[in-house]
C-alpha positions in Angstrom: -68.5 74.3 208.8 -66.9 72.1 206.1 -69.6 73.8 203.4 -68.5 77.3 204.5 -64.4 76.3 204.7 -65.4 74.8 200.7 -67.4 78.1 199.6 -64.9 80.3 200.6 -62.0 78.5 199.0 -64.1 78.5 195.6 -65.0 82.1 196.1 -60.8 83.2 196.9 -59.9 81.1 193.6 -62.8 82.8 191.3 -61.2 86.0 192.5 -57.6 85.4 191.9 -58.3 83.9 188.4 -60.3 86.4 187.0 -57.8 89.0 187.7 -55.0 87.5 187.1 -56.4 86.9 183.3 -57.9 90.4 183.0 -54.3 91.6 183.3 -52.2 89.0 181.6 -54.2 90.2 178.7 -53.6 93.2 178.8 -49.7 92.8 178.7 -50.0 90.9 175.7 -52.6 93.0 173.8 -49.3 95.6 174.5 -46.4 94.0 173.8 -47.7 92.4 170.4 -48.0 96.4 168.8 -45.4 97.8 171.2 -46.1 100.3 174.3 -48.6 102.8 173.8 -48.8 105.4 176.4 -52.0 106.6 177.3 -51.1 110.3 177.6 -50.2 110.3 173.5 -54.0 110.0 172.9 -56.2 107.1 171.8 -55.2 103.5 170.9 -54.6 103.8 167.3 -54.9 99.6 166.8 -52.9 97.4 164.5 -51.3 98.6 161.7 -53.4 99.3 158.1 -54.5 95.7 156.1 -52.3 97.3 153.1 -49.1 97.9 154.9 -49.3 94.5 156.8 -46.2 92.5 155.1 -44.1 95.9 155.9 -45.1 95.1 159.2 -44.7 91.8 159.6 -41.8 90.3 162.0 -41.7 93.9 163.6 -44.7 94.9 164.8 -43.3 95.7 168.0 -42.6 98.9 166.5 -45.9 99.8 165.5 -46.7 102.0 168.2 -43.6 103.4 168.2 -43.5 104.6 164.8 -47.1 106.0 165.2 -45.7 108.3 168.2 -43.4 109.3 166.1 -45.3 110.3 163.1 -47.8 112.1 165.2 -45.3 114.0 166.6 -43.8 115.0 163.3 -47.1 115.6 161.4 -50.1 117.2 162.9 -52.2 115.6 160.4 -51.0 112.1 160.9 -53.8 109.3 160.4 -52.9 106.2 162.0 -55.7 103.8 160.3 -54.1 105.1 156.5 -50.4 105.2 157.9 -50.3 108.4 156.0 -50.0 112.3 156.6 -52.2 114.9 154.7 -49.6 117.4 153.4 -50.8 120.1 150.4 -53.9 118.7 148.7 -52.4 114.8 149.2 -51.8 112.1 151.5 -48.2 110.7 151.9 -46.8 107.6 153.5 -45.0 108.2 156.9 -42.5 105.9 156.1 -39.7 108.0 156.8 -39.9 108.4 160.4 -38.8 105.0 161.3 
């Protein structure tokens, strides 16, 4: 009886770790870049290497401002930061 009574205990507390991890992760993978809604499409990821130090101390915003821009330009990339416009690509830095 004691072996079962020990087994089961092990098995509850296996159970509640692993999902209480699996979604405190989550959380933070989201509020480190901001919220990113599901229905606006696929994860875009952090911001571009090169535009890191504009980044820096907000990147709450990131996902934010990459709504934004994909609203605004249909032919917004997220991984250049940048919106194909004639025969060039341009910054979206004015959306913020």
């Amino acid at each position: 009886m004691r072996k079962m009574m020990t087994a089961g205990l092990a098995a509850l507390m296996l159970a509640g770790a692993g999902a209480g991890a699996a979604s405190a992760q989550t959380v933070v993978v989201h509020e480190r870049w901001g919220h990113w809604d599901p229905t606006w499409g696929a994860d875009p990821g952090p911001p571009p290497h090169r535009y890191w130090r504009h980044w820096r101390g907000h990147e709450a915003n990131w996902y934010g401002h990459v709504h934004n821009c994909m609203v605004k330009f249909q032919r917004y990339d997220p991984r250049r930061d940048m919106y194909y416009e004639g025969h060039r690509w341009v910054p979206c830095r004015d959306v913020d």
